[in-house]
ZATI-628215 format. One record per residue (C-alpha): residue number from 1; x, y, z; residue in one letter. Coordinates in nm, 4 decimals, padded with zeros to 6 digits. Layout:
% ZATI-628215
PT  num        xx        yy        zz  residuo
PT  NUM         X         Y         Z        a
...
% end
This chain:
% ZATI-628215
PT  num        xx        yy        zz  residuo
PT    1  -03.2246  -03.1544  -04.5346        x
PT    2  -03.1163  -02.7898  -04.5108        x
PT    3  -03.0153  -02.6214  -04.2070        x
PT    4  -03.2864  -02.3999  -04.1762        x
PT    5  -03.4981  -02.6446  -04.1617        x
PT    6  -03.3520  -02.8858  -03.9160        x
PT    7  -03.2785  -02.5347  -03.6748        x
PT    8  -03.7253  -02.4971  -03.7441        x
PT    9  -03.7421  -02.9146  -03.6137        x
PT   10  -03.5097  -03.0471  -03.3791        x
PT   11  -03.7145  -03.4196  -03.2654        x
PT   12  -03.4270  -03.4891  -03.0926        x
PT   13  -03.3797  -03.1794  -02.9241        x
PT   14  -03.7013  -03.2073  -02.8187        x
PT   15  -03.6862  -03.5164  -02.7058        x
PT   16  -03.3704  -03.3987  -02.4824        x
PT   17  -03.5762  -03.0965  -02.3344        x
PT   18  -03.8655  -03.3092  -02.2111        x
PT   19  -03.6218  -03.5392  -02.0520        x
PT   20  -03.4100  -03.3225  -01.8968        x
PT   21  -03.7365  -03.1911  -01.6836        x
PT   22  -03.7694  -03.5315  -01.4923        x
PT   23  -03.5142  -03.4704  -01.1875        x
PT   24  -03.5918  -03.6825  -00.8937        x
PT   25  -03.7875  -03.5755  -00.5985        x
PT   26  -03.5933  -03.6310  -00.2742        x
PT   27  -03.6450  -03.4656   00.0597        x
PT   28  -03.4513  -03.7287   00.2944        x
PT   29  -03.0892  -03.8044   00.2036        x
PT   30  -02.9112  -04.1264   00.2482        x
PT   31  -02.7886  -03.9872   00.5702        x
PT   32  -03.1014  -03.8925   00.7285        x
PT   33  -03.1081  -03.5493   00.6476        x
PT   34  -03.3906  -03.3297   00.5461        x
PT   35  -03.2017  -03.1859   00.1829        x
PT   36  -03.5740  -03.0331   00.0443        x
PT   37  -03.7211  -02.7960   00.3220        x
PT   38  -03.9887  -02.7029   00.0808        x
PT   39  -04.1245  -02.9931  -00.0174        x
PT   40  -04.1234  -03.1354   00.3481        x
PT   41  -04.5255  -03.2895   00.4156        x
PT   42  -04.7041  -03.1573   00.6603        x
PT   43  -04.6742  -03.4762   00.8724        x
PT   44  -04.7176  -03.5079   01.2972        x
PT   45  -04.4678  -03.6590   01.5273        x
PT   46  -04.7379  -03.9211   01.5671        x
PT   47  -04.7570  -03.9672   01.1936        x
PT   48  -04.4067  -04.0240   01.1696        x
PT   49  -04.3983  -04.2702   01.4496        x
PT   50  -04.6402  -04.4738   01.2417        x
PT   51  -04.5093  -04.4771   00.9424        x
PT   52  -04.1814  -04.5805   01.0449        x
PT   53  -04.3813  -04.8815   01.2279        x
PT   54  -04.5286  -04.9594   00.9574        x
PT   55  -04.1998  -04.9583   00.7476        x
PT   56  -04.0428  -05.1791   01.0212        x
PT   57  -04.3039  -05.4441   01.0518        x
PT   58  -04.3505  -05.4832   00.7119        x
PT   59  -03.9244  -05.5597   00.6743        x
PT   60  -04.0347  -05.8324   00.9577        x
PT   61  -04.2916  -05.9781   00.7712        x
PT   62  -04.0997  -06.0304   00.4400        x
PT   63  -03.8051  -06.1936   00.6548        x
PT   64  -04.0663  -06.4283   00.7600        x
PT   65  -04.2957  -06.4421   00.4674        x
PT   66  -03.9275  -06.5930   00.3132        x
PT   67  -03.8629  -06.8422   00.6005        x
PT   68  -04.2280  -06.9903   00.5453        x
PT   69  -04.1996  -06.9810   00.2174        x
PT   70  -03.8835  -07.2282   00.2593        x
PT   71  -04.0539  -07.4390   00.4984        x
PT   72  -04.3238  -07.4934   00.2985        x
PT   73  -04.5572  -07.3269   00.4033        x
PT   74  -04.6227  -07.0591   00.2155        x
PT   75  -04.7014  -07.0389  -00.1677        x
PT   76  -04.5872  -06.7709  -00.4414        x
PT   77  -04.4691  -06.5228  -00.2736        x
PT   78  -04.2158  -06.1603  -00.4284        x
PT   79  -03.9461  -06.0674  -00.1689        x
PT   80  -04.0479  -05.6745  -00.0429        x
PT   81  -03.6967  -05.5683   00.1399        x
PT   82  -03.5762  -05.2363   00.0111        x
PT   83  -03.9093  -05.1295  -00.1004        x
PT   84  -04.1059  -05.0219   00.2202        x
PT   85  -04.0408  -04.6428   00.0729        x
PT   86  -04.2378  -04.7203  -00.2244        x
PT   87  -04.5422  -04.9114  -00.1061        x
PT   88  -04.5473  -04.7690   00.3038        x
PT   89  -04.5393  -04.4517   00.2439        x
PT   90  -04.7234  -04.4062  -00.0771        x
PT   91  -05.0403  -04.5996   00.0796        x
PT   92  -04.9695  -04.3957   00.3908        x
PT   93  -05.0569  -04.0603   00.1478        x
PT   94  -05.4185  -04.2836   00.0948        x
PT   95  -05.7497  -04.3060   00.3068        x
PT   96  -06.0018  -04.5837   00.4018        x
PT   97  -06.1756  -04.5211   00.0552        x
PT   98  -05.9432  -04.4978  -00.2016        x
PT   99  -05.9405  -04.7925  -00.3843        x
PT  100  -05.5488  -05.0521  -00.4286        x
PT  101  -05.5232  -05.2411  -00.7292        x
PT  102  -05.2193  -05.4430  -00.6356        x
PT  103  -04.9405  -05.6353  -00.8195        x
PT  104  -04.8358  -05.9226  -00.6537        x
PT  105  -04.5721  -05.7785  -00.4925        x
PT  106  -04.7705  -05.5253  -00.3186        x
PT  107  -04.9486  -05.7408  -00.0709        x
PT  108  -04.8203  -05.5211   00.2142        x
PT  109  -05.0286  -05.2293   00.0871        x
PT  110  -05.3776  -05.4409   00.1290        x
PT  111  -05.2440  -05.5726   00.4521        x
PT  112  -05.2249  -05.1976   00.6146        x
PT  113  -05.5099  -05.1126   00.4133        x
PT  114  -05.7372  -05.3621   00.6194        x
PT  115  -05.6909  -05.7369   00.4720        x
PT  116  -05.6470  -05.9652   00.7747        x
PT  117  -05.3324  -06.1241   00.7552        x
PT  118  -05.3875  -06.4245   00.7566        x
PT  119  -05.5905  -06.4020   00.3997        x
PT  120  -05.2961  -06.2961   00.2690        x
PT  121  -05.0863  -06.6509   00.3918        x
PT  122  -05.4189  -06.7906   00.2488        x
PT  123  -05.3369  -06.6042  -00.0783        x
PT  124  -04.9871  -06.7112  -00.1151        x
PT  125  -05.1374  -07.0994  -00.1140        x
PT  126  -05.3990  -07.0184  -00.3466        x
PT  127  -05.6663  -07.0751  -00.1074        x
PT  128  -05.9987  -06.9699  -00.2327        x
PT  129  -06.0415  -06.7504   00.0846        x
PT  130  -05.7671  -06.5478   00.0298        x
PT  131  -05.9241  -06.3612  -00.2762        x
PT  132  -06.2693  -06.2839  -00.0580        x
PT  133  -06.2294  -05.9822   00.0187        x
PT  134  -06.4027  -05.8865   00.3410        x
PT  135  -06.7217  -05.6308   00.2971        x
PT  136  -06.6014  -05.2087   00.2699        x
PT  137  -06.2676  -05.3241   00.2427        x
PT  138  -06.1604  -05.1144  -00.0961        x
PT  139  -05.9234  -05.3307  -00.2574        x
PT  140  -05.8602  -05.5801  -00.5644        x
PT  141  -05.6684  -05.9217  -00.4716        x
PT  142  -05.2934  -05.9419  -00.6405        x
PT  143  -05.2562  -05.9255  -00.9800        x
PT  144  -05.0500  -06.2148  -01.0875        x
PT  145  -05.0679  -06.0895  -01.4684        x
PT  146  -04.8025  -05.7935  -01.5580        x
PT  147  -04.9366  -05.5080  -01.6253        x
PT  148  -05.3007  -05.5515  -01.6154        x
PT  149  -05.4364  -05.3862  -01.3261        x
PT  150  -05.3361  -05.0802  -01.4706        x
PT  151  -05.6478  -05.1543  -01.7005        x
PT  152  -05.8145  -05.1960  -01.3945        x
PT  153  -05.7329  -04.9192  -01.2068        x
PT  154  -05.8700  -04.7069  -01.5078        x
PT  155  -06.1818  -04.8377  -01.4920        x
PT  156  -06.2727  -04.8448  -01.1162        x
PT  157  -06.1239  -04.4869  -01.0900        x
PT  158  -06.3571  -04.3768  -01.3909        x
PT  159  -06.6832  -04.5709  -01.1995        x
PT  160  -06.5609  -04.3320  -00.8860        x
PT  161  -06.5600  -04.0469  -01.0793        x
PT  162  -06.9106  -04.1023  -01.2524        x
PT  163  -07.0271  -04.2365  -00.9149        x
PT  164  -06.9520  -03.8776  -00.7741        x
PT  165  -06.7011  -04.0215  -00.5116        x
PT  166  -06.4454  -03.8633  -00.3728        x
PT  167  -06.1620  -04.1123  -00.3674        x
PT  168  -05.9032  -04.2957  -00.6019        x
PT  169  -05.7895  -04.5242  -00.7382        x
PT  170  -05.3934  -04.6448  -00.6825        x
PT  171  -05.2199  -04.9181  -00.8623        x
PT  172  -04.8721  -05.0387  -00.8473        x
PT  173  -04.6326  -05.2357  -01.1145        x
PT  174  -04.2687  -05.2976  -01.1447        x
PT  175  -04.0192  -05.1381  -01.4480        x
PT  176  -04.1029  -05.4798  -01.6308        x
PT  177  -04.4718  -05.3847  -01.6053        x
PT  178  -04.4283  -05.0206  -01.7801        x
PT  179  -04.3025  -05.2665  -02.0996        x
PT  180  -04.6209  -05.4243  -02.1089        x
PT  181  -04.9355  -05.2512  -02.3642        x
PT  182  -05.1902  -05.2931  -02.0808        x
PT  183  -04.9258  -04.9869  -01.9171        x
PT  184  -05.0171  -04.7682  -02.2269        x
PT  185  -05.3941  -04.8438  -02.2517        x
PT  186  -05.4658  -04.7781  -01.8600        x
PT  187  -05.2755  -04.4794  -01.8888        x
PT  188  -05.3847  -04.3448  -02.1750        x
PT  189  -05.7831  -04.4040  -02.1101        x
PT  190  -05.7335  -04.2737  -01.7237        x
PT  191  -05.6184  -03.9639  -01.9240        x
PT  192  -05.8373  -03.9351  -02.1683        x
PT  193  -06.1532  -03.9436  -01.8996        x
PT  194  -05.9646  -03.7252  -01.6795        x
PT  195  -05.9940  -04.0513  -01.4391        x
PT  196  -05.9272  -03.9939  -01.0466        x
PT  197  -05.6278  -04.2419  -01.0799        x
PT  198  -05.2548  -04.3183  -00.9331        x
PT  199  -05.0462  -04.5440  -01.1183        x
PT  200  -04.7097  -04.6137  -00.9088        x
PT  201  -04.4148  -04.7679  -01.1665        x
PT  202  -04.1849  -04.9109  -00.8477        x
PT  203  -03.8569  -04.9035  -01.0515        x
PT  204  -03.6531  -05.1272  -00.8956        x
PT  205  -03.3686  -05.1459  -01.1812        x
PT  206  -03.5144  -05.5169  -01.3211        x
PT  207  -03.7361  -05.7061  -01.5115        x
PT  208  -03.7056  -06.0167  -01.2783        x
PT  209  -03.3258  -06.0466  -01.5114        x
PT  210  -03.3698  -05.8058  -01.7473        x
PT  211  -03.2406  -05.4435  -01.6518        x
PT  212  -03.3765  -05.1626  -01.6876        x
PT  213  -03.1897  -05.0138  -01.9932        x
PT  214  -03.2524  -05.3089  -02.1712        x
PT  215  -03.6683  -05.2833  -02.1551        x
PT  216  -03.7031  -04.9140  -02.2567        x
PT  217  -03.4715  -04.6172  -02.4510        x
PT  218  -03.6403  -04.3778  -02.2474        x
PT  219  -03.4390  -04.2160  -01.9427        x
PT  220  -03.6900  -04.2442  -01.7275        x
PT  221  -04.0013  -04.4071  -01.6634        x
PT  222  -04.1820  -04.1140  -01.5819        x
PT  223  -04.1546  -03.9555  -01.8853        x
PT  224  -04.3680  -04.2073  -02.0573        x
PT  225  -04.7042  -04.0393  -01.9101        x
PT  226  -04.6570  -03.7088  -02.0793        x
PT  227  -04.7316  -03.8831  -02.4324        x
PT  228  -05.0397  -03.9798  -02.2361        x
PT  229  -05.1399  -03.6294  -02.1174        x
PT  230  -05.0722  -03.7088  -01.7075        x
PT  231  -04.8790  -03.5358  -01.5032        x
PT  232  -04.6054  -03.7489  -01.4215        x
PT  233  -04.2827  -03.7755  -01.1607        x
PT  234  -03.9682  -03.9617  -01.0434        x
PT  235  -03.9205  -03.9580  -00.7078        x
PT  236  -03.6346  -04.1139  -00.4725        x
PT  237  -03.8775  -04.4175  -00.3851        x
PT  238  -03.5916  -04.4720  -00.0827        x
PT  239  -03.7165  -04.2154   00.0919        x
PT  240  -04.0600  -04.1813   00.2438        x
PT  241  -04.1145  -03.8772   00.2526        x
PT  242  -04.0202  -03.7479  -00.0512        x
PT  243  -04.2845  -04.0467  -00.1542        x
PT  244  -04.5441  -03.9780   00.0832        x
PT  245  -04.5477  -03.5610  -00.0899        x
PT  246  -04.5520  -03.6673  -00.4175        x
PT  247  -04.8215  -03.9800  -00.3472        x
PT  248  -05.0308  -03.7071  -00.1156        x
PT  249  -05.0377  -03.4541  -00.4174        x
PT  250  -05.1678  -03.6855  -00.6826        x
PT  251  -05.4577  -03.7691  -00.4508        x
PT  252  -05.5001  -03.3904  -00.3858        x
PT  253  -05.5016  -03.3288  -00.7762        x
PT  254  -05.7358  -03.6392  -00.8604        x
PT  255  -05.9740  -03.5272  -00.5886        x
PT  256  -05.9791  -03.1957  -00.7755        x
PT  257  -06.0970  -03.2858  -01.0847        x
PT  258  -05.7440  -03.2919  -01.2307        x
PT  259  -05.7080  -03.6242  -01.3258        x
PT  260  -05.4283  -03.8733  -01.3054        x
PT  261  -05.1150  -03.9001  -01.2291        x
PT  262  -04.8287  -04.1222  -01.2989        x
PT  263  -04.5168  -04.1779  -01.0180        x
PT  264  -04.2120  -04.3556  -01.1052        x
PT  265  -04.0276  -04.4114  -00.8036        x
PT  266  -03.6462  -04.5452  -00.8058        x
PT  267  -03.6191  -04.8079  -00.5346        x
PT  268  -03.4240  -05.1705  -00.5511        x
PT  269  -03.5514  -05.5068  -00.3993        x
PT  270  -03.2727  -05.6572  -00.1657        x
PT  271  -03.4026  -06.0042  -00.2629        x
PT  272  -03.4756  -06.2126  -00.5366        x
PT  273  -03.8004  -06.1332  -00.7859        x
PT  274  -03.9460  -06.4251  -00.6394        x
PT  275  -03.8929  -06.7132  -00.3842        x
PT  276  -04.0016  -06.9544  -00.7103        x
PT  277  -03.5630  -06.9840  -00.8080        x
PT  278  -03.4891  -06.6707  -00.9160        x
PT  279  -03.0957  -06.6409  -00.8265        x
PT  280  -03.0288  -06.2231  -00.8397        x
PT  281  -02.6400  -06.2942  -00.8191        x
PT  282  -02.6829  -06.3962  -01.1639        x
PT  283  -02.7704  -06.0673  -01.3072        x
PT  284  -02.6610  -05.8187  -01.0047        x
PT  285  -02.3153  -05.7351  -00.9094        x
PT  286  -02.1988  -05.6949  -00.5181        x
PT  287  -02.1103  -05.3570  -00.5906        x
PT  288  -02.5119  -05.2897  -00.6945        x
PT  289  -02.6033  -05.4408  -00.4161        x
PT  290  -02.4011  -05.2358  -00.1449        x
PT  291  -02.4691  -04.9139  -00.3657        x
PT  292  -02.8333  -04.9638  -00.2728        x
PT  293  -02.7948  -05.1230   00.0849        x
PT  294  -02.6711  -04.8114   00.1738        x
PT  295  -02.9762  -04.6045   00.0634        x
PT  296  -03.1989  -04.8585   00.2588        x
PT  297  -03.5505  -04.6807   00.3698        x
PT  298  -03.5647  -04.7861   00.7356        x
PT  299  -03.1839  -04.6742   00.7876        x
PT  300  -03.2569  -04.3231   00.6661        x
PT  301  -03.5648  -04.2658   00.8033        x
PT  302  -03.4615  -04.4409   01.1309        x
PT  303  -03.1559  -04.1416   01.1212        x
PT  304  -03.3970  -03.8488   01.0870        x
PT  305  -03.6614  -03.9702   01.3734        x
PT  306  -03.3715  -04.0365   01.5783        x
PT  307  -03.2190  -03.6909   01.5719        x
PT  308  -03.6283  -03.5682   01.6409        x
PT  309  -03.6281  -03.7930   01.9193        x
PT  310  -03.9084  -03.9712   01.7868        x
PT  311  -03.7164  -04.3311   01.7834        x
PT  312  -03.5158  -04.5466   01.9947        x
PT  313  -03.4044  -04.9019   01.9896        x
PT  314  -03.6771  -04.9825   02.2371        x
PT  315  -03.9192  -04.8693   02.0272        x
PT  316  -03.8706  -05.0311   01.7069        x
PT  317  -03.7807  -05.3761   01.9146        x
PT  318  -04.1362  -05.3494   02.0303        x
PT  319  -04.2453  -05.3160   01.6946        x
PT  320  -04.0118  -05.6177   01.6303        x
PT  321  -04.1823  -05.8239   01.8843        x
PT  322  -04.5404  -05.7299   01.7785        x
PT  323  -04.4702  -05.8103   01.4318        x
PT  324  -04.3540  -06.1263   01.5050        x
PT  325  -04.6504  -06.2357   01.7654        x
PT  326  -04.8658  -06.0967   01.4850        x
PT  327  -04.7398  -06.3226   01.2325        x
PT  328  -04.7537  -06.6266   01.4386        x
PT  329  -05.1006  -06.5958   01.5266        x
PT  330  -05.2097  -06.4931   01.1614        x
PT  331  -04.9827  -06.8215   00.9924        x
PT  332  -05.1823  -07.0638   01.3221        x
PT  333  -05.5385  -06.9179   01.1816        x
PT  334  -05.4512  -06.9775   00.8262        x
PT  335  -05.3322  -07.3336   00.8941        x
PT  336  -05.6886  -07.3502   01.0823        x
PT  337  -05.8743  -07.3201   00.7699        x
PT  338  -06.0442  -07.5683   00.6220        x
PT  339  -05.8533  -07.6991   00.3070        x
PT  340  -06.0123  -07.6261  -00.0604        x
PT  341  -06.1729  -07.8888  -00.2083        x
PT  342  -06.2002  -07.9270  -00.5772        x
PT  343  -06.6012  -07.9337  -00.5204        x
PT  344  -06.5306  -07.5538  -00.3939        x
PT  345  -06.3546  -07.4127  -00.6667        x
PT  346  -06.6944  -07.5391  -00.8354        x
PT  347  -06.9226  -07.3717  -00.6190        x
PT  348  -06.7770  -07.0835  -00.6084        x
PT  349  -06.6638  -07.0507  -01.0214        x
PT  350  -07.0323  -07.0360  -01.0969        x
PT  351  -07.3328  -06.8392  -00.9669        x
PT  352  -07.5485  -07.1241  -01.1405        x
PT  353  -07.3499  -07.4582  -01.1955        x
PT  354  -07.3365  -07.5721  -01.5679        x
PT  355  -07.4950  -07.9249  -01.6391        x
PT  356  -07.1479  -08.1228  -01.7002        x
PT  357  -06.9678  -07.9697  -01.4161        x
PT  358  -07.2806  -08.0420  -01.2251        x
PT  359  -07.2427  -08.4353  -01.3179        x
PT  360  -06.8427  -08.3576  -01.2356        x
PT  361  -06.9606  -08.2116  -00.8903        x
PT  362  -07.1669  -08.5310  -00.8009        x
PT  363  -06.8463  -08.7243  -00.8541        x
PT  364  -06.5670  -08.5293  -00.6810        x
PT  365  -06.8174  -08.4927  -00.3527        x
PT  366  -06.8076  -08.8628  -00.3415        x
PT  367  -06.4019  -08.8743  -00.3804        x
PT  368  -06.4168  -08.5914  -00.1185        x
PT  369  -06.6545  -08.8255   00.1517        x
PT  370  -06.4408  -09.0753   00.1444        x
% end
């Protein structure tokens, strides 16, 4: 090829350019320190109070989420430390009717959102009860399969939109989920209806084992929803309230009529993918780890409200102590409920019971009498 033609197409040039625009959003430093005046949320004392709770009790219940989940007493369940940034403080930038698709990491989300939680113990079992989702509350159970509520979230946020409502949609996936085509097609079909819609990558550097730069070529995440026509972002998903702006704009600009938007944010679990033997030392290094320990969201944030004045040890040991009588109670009420029965899974698979489960039925209530 000539040289005047390759100086009239450079792909990889451009390719360069469009990268180059994805710096990430951060307003709160590692050391507690506001670094982006501008971009700063228009947030009250109280509201800061809160989220920090939130952020706190949530780090509580994943400590003992993973102690029941050793004792037995808790199903699946995906290890949240490290990424109370990412999901606290992007459903924080939500309201009563916006609608969560969650992955199955993002049970915290639903929790705040309004599912009792003791459903969600129930849900970790895989107890019937723990998908019924109680009435007004605007949420999808878990997805267990990668990638595709981001189908999901296309849809309900298109019903919204031709429904005349004036919510979202919000969905969240890992850096393992943006691999999967269901990523693309939700995407690309929120865009092309100009769909009131979220989509939340929560990068958190692996693919249960698989890192990052070995899923994708792409330098960022983010990038990938510009071939889709959305506006799209990476943002420090360690701090909340760079998260909180860029989650809080999204809804502003899907409320408008401007469609969807796509947030990558960087964040790290401090656990394992799951409690179901995954061993992270055997794809992580101690120097990773410390790296990231040291950018934890509840450290940071529990800097800046401290030099406001806003926190104190007391305070977040009350939270501490709530959290913990919380859980207790919630774990006691989901032991309370009545065990499934393989009759129920019938009953409630089918509006109208087929003829040879029917004849199944008849036989398992018997087994069940006994």
């Amino acid at each position: 090829m000539s040289a005047k033609k390759k100086a009239q197409f450079d792909a990889k040039k451009t390719l360069e350019m469009i990268e180059d625009q994805f710096e990430m959003v951060q307003i709160l430093n590692e050391e507690g320190k506001i670094v982006n005046e501008q971009a700063m949320p228009d947030l009250t004392d109280e509201q800061l109070e809160e989220l920090m709770t939130r952020m706190v009790y949530t780090r509580i219940l994943d400590q003992r989420s993973i102690s029941l989940n050793r004792q037995g007493r808790l199903g699946f369940y995906a290890p949240t430390a490290g990424q109370e940034a990412s999901q606290i403080a992007s459903h924080f930038a939500l309201e009563k009717e916006d609608w969560i698709l969650p992955g199955y990491r993002d049970v915290p989300q639903i929790v705040w959102h309004g599912l009792p939680l003791y459903q969600a113990f129930l849900f970790s079992r895989g107890h019937y009860h723990g998908n019924q989702v109680p009435e007004g509350l605007n949420i999808l159970a878990p997805q267990i399969i990668i990638g595709a509520q981001y189908i999901q979230n296309a849809g309900v946020a298109l019903g919204l939109k031709k429904r005349g409502k004036k919510a979202v949609a919000v969905t969240y996936t890992g850096d393992g989920g943006s691999s999967q085509g269901d990523f693309y097609e939700g995407i690309n079909f929120a865009g092309a209806f100009n769909a009131p819609a979220i989509f939340i990558v929560q990068n958190n550097q692996f693919a249960i084992s698989t890192p990052r730069d070995k899923q994708t070529a792409a330098k960022t995440i983010a990038q990938k929803g510009i071939a889709a026509g959305l506006p799209s972002v990476q943002v420090d998903g360690m701090d909340p309230l760079a998260v909180y702006a860029v989650t809080r704009e999204a809804r502003e600009r899907a409320l408008n009529g401007e469609g969807p938007t796509l947030i990558e944010t960087m964040c790290y679990r401090y656990g394992p993918h799951t409690m179901a033997g995954d061993d992270p030392t055997r794809y992580r290094t101690n120097d990773m780890d410390t790296e990231w320990e040291k950018k934890d969201p509840l450290v940071r944030f529990r800097k800046y409200l401290e030099g406001k004045g806003l926190w104190n040890e007391e305070k977040e040991t009350a939270v501490i102590e709530r959290a913990k009588e919380e859980i207790k109670a919630a774990i006691k009420k989901a032991d309370e409920t009545p065990k499934q029965k393989v009759t129920d899974l019938m009953v409630h698979m089918y509006e109208e019971m087929p003829a040879n489960l029917k004849e199944q039925y008849e036989i398992y209530k018997e087994k069940e009498s006994k």
